[in-house]
N, CA, C and O atoms as CSV, one atom per row, in Angstrom:
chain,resi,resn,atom,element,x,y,z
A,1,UNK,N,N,0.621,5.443,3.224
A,1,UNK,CA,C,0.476,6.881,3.251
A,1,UNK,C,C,1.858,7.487,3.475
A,1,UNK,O,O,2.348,7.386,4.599
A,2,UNK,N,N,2.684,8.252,2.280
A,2,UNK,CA,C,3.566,9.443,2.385
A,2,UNK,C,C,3.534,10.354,2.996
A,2,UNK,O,O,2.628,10.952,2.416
A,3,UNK,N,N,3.920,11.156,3.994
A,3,UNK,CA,C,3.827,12.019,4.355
A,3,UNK,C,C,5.065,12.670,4.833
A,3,UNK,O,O,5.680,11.949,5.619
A,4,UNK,N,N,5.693,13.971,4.567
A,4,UNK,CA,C,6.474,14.758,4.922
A,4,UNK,C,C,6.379,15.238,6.354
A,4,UNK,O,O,5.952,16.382,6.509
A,5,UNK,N,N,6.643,14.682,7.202
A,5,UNK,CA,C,6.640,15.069,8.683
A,5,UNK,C,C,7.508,13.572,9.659
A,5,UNK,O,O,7.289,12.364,9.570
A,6,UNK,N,N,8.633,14.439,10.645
A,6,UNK,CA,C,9.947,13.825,11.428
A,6,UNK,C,C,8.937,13.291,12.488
A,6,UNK,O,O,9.356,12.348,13.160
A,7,UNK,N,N,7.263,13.881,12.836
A,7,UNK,CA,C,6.881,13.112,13.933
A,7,UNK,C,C,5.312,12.845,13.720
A,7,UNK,O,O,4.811,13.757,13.061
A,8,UNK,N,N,4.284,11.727,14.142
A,8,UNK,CA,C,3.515,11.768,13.644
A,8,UNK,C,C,2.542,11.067,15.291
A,8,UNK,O,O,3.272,10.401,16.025
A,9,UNK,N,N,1.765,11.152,15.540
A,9,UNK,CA,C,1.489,10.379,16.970
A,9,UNK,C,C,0.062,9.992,16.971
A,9,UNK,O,O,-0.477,10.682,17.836
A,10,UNK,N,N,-0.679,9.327,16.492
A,10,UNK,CA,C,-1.854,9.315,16.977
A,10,UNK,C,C,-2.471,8.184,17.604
A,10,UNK,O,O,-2.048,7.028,17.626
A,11,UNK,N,N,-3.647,8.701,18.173
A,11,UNK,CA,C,-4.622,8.072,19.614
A,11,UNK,C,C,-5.780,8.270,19.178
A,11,UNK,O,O,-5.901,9.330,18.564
A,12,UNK,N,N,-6.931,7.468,19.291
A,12,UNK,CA,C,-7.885,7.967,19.014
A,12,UNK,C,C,-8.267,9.044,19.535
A,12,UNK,O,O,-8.281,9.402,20.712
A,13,UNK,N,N,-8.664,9.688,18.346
A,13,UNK,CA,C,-9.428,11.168,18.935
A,13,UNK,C,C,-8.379,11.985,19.103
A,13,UNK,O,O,-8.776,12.962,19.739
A,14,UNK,N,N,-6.882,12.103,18.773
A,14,UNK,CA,C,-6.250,13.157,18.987
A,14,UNK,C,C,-4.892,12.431,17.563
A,14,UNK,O,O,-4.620,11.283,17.213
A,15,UNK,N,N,-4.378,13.794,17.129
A,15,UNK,CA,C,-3.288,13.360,16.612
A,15,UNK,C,C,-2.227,14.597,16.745
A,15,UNK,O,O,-2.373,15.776,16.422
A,16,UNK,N,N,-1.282,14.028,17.241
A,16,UNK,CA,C,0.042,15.358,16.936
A,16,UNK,C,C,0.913,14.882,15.729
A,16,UNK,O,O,1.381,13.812,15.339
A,17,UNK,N,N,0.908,16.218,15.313
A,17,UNK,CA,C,2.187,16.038,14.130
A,17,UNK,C,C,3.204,17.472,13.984
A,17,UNK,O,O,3.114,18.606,14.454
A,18,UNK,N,N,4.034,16.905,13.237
A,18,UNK,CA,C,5.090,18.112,13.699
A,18,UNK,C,C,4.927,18.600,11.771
A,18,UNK,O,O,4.860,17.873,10.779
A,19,UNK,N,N,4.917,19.723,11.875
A,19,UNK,CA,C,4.762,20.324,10.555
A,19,UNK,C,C,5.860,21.225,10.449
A,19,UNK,O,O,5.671,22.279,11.057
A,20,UNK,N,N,6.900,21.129,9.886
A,20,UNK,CA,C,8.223,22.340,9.708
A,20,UNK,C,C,8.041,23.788,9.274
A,20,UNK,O,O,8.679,24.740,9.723
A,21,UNK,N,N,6.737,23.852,7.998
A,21,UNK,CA,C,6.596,25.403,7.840
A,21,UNK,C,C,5.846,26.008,9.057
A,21,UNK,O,O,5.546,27.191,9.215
A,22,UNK,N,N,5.637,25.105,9.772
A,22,UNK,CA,C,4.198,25.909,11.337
A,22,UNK,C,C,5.797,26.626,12.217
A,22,UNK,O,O,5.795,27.797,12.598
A,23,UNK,N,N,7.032,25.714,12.419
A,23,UNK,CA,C,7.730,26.574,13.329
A,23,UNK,C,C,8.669,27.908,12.851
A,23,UNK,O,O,9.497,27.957,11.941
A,24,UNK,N,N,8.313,28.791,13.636
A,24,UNK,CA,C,8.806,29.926,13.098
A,24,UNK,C,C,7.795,30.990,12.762
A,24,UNK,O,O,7.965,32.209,12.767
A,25,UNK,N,N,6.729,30.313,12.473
A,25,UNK,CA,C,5.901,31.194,11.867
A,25,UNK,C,C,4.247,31.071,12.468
A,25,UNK,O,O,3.449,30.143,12.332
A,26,UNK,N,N,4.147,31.924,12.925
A,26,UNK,CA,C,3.003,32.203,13.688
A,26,UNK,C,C,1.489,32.350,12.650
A,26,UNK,O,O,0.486,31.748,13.033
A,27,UNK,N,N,1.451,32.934,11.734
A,27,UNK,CA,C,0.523,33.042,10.754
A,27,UNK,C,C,-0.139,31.424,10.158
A,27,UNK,O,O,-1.199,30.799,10.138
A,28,UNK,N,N,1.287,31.297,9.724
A,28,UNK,CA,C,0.811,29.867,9.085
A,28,UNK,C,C,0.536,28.605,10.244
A,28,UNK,O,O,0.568,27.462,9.787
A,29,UNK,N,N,0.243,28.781,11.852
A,29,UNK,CA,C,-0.001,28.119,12.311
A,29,UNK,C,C,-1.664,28.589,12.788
A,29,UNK,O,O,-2.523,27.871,13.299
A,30,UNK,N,N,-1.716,29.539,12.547
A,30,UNK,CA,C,-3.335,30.247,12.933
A,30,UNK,C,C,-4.029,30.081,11.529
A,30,UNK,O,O,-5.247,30.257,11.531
A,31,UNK,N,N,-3.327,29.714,10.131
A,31,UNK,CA,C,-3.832,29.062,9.080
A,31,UNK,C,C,-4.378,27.488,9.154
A,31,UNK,O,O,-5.269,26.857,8.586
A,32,UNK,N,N,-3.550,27.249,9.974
A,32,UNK,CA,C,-3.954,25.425,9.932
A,32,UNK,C,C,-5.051,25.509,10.984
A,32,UNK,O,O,-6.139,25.037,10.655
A,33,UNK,N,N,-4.920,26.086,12.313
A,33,UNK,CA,C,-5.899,25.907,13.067
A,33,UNK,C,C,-7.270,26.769,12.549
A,33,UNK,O,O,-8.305,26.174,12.849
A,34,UNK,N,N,-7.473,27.989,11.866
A,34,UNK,CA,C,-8.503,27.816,11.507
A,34,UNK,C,C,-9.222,26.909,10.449
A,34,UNK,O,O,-10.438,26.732,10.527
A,35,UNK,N,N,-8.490,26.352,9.492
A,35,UNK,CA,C,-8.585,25.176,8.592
A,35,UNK,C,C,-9.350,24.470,9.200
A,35,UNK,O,O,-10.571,24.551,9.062
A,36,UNK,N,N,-8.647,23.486,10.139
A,36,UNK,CA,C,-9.007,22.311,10.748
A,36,UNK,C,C,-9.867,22.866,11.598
A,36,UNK,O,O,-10.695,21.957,11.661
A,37,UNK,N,N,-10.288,23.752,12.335
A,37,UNK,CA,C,-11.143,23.665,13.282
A,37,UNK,C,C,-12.776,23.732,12.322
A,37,UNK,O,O,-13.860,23.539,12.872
A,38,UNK,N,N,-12.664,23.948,11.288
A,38,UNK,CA,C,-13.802,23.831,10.449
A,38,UNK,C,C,-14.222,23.081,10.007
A,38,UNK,O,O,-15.143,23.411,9.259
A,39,UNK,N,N,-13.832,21.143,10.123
A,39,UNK,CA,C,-13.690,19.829,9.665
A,39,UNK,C,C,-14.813,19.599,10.621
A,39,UNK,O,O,-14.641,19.882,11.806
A,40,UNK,N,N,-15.992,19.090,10.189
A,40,UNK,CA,C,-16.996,18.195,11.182
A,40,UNK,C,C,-15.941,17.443,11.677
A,40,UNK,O,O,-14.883,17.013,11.217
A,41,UNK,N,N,-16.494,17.403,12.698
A,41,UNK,CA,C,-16.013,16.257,14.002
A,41,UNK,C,C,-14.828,16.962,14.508
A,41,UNK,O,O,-14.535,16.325,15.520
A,42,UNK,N,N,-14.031,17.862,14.383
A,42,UNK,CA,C,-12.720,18.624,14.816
A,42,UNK,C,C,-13.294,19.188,16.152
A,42,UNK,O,O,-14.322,19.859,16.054
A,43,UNK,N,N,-12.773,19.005,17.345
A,43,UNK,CA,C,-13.277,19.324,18.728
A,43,UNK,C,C,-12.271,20.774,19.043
A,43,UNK,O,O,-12.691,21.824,19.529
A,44,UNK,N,N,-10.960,20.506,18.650
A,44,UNK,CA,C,-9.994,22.139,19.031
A,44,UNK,C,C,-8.824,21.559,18.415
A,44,UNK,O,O,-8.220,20.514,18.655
A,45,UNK,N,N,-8.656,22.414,17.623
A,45,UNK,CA,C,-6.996,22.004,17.213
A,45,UNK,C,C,-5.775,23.790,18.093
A,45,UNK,O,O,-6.027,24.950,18.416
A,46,UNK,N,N,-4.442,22.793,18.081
A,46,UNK,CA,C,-3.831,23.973,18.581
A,46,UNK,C,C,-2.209,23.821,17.718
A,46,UNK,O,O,-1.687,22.726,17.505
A,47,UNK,N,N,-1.689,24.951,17.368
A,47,UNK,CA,C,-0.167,24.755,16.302
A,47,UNK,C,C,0.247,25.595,16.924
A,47,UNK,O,O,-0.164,26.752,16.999
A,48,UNK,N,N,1.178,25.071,17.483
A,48,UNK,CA,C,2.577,25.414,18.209
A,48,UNK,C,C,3.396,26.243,16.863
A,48,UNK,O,O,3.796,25.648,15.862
A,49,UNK,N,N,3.517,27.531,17.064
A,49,UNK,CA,C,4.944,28.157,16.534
A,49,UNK,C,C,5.880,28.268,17.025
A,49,UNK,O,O,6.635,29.042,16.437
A,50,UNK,N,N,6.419,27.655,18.282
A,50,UNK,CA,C,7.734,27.675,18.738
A,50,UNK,C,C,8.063,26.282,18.574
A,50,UNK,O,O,9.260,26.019,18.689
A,51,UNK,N,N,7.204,25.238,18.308
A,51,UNK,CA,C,7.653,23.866,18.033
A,51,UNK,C,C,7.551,23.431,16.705
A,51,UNK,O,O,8.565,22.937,16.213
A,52,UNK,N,N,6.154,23.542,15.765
A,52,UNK,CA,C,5.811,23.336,14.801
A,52,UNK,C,C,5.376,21.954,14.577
A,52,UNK,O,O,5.501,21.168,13.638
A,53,UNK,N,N,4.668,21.890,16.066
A,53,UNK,CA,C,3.418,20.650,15.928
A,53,UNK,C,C,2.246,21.274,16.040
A,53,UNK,O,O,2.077,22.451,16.356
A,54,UNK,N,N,1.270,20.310,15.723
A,54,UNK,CA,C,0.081,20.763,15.279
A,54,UNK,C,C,-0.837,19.689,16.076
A,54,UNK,O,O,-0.723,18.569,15.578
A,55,UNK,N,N,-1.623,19.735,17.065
A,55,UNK,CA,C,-2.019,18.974,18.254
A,55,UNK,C,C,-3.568,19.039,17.624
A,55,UNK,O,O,-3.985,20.159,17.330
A,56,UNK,N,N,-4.302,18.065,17.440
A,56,UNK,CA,C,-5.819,18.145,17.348
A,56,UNK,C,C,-6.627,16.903,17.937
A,56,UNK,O,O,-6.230,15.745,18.060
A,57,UNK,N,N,-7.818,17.428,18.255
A,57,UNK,CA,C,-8.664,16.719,19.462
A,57,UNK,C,C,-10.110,16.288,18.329
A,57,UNK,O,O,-10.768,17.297,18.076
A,58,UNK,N,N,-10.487,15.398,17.866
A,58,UNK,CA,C,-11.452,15.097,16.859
A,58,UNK,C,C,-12.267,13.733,17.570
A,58,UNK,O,O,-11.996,12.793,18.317
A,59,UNK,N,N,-13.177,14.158,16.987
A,59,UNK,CA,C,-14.565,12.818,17.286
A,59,UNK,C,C,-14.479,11.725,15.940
A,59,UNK,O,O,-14.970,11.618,14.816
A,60,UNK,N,N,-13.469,10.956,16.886
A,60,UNK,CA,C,-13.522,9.665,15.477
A,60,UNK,C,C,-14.667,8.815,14.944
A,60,UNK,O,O,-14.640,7.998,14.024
A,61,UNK,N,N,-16.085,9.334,16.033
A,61,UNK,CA,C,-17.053,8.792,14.758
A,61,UNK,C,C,-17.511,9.362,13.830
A,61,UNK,O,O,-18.366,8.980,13.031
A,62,UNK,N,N,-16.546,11.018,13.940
A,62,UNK,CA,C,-17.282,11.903,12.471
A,62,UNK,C,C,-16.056,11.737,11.498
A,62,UNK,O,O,-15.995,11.383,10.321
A,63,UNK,N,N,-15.198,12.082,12.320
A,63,UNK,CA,C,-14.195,12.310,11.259
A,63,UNK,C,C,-12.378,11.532,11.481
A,63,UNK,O,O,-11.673,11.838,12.443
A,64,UNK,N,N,-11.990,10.680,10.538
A,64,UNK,CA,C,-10.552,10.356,11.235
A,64,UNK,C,C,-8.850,10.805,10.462
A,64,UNK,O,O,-8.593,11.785,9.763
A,65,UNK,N,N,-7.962,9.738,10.888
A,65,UNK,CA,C,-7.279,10.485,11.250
A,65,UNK,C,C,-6.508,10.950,9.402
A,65,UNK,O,O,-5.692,11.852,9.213
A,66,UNK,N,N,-7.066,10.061,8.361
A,66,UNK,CA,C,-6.568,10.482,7.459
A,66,UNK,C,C,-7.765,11.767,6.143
A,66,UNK,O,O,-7.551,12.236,5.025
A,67,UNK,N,N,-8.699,11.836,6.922
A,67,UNK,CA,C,-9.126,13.368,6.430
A,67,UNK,C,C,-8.594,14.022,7.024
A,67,UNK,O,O,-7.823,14.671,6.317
A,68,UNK,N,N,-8.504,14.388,8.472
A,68,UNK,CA,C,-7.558,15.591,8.867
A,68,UNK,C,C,-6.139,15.517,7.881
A,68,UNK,O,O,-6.177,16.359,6.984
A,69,UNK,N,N,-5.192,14.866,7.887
A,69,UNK,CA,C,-4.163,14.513,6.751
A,69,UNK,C,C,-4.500,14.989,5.360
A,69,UNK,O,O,-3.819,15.724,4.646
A,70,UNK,N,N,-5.559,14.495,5.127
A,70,UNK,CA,C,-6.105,15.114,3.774
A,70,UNK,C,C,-6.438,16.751,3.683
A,70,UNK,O,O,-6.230,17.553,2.773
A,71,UNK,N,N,-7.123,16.932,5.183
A,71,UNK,CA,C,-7.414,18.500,4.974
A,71,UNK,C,C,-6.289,19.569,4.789
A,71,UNK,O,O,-6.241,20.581,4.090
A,72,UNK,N,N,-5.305,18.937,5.753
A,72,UNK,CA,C,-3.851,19.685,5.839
A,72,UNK,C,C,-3.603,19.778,4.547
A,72,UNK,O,O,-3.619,20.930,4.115
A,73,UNK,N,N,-3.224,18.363,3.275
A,73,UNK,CA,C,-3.085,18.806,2.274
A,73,UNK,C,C,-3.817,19.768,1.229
A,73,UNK,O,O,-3.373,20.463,0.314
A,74,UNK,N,N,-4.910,19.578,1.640
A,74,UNK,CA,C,-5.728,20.714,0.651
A,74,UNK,C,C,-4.813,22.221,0.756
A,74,UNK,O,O,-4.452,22.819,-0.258
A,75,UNK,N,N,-4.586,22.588,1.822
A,75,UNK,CA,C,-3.809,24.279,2.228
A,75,UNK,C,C,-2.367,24.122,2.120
A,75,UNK,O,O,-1.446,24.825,2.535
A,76,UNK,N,N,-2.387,23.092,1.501
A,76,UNK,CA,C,-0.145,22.908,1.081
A,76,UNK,C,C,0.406,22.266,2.137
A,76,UNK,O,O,1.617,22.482,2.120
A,77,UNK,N,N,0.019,21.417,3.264
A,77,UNK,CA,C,0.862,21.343,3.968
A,77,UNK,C,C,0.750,19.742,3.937
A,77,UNK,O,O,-0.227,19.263,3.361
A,78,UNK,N,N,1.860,18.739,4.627
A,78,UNK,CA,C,1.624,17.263,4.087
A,78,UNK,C,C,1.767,16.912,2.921
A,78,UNK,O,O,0.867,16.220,2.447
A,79,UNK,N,N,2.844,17.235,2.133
A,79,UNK,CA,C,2.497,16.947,0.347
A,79,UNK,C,C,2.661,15.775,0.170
A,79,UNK,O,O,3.706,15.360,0.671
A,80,UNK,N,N,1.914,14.864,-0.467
A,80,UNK,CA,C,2.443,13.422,-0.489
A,80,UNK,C,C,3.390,13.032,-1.587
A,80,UNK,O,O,3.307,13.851,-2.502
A,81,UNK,N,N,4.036,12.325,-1.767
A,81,UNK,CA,C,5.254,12.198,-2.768
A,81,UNK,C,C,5.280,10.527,-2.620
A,81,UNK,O,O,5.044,9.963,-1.552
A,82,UNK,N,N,5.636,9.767,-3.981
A,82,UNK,CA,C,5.186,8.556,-4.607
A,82,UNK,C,C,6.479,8.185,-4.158
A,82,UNK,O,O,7.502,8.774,-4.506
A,83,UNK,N,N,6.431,6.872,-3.116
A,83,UNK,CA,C,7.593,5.827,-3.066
A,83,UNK,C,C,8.499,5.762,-4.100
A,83,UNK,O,O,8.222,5.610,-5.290
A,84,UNK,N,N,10.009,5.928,-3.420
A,84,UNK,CA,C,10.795,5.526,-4.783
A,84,UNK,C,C,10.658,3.888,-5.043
A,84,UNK,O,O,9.913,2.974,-4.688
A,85,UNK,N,N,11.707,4.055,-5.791
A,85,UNK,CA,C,11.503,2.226,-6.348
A,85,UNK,C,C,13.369,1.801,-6.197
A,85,UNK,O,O,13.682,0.610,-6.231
A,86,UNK,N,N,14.152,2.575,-6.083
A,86,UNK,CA,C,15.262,2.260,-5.295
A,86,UNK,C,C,16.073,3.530,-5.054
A,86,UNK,O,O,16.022,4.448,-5.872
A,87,UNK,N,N,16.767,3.600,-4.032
A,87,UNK,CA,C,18.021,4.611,-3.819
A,87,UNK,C,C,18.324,5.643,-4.535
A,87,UNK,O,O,18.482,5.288,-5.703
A,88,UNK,N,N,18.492,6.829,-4.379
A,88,UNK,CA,C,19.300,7.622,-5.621
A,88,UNK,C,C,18.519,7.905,-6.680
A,88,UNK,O,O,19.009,8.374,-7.708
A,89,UNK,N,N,17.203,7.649,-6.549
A,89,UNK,CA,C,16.340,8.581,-7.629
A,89,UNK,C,C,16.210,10.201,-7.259
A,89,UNK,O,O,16.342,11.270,-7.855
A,90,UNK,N,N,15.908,9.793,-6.065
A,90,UNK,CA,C,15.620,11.739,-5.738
A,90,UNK,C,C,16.659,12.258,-5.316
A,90,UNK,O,O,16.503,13.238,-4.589
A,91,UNK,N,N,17.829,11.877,-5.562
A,91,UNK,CA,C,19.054,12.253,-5.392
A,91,UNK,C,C,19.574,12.728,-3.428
A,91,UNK,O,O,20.524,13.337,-2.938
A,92,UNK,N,N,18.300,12.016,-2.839
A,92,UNK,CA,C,18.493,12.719,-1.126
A,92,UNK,C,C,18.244,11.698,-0.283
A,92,UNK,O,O,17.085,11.506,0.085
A,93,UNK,N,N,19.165,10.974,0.107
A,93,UNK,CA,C,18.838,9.279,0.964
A,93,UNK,C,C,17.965,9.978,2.299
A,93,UNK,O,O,16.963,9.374,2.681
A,94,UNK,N,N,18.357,11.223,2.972
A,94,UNK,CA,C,18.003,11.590,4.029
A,94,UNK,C,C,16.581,12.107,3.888
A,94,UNK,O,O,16.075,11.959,5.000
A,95,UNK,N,N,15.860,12.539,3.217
A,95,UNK,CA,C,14.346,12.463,2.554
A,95,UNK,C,C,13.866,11.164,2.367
A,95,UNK,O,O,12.714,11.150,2.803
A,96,UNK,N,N,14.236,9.868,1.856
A,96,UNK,CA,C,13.895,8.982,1.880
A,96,UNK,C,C,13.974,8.078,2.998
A,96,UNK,O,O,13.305,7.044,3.014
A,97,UNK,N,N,14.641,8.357,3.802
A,97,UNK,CA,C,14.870,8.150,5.114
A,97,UNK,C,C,14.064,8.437,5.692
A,97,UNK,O,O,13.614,7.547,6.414
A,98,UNK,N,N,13.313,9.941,5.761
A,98,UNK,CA,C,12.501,10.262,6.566
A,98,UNK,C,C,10.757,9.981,6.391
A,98,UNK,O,O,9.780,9.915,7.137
A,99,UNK,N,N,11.028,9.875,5.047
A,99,UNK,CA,C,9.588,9.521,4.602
A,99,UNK,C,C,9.429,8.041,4.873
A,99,UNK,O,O,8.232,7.778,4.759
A,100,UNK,N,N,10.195,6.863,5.212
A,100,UNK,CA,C,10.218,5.495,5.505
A,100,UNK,C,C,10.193,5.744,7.079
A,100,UNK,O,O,10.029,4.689,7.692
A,101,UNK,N,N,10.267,6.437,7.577
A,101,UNK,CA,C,10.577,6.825,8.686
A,101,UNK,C,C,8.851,6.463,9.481
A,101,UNK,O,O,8.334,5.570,10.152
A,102,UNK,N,N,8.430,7.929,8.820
A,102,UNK,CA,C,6.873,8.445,9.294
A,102,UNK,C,C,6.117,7.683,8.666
A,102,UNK,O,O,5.035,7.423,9.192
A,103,UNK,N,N,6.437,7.100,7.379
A,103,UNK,CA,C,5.283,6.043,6.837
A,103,UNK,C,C,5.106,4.772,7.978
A,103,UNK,O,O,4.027,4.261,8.279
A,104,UNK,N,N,6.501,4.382,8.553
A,104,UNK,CA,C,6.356,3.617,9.630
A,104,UNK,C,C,5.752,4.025,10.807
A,104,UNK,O,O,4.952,3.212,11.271
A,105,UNK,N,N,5.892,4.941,11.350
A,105,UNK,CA,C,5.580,5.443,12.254
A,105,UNK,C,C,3.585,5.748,11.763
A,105,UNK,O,O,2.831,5.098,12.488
A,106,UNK,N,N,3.027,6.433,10.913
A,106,UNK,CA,C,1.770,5.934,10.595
A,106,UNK,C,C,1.173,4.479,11.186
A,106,UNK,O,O,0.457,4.136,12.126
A,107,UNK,N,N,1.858,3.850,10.130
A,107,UNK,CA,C,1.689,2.495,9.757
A,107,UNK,C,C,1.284,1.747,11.654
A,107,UNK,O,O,0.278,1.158,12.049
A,108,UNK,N,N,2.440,2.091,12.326
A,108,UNK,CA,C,2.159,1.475,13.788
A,108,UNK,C,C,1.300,1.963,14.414
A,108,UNK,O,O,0.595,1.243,15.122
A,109,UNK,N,N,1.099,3.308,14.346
A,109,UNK,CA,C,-0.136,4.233,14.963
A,109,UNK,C,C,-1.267,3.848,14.985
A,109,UNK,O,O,-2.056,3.816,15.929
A,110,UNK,N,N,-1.454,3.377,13.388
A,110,UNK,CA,C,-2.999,3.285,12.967
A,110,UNK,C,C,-3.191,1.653,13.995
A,110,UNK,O,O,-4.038,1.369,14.841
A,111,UNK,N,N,-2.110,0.909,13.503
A,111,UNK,CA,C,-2.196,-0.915,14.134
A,111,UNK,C,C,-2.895,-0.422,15.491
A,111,UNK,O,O,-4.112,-0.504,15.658
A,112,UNK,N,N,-1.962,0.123,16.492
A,112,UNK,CA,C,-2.197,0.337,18.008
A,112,UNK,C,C,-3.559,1.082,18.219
A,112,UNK,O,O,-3.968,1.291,19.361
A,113,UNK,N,N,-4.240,1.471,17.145
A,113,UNK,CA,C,-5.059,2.386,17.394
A,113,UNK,C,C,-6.771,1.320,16.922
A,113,UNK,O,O,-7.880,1.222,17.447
A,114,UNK,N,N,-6.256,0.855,15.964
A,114,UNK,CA,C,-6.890,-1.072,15.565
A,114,UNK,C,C,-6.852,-1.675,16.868
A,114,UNK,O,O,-7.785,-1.489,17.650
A,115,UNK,N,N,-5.953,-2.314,17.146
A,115,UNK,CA,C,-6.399,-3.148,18.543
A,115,UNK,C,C,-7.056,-2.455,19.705
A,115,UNK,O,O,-7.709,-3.187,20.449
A,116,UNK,N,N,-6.997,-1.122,20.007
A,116,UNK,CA,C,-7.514,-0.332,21.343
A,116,UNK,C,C,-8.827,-0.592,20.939
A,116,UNK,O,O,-9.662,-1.113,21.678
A,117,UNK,N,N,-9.083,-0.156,19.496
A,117,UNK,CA,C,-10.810,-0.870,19.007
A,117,UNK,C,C,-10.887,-2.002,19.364
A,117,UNK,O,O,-11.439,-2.132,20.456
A,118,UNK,N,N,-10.513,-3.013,18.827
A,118,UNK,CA,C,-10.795,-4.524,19.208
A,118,UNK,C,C,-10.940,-5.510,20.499
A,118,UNK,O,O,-11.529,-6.566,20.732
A,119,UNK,N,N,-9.689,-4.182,21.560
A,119,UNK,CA,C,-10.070,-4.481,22.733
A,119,UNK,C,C,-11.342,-4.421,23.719
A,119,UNK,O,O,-11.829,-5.244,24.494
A,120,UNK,N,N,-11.779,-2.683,23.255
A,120,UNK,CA,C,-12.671,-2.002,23.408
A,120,UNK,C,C,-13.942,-3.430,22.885
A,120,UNK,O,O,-14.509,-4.304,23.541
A,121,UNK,N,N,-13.951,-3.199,21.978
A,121,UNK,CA,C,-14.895,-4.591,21.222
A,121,UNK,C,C,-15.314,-5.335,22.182
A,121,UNK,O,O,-16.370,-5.588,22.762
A,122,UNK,N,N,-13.847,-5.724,22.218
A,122,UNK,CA,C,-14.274,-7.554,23.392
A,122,UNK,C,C,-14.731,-7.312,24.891
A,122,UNK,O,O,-15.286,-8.084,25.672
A,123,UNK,N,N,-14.231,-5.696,25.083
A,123,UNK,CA,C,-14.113,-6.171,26.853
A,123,UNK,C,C,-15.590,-5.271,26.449
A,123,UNK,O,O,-16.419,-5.021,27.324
């Protein structure tokens, strides 16, 4: 999963992410939170306009963490953009940087968020 965002955090049942058009702008953060607060299983979402994270509290047996991701994209925000295939295609190492960045940062989230299940499981 691609995603355009420097921070990404999730736990079950909650995810923060930092969205760049939310800081600064107060409108487009009362856009996302009414969005998302309309997602079955969405418990309260809250978007910071002085930071331009976007904090939400969800019931992961209705709904997880990559429909919220998905919902964001439906209203423009999160655009996903196709892995390069080497260096110097999109002419911006520091975009590709960042998108290897948060894909990692996903990528470990979801793992840590896998075993808290599995623990949960066993014990």
């Amino acid at each position: 999963m691609n995603i355009i965002s420097s921070y990404v955090h999730a736990l079950e049942g909650r995810l923060r992410i930092k969205i760049p058009e939310v800081k600064g702008a107060p409108l487009k953060a009362r856009e996302i939170e009414g969005h998302l607060v309309l997602c079955s299983g969405v418990e309260e979402v809250k978007a910071n306009p002085i930071t331009g994270s976007v904090l939400v509290h969800y019931n992961p047996r209705l709904i997880g963490q990559e429909e919220l991701i998905l919902a964001l994209r439906e209203i423009g925000y999160l655009e996903e953009h196709a892995p390069k295939t080497h260096r110097g295609v999109s002419g911006n190492p520091s975009q590709e940087s960042t998108i290897g960045r948060v894909t990692t940062a996903v990528a470990s989230t979801l793992m840590e968020v896998a075993l808290s299940s599995l623990v949960a499981a066993i014990i």
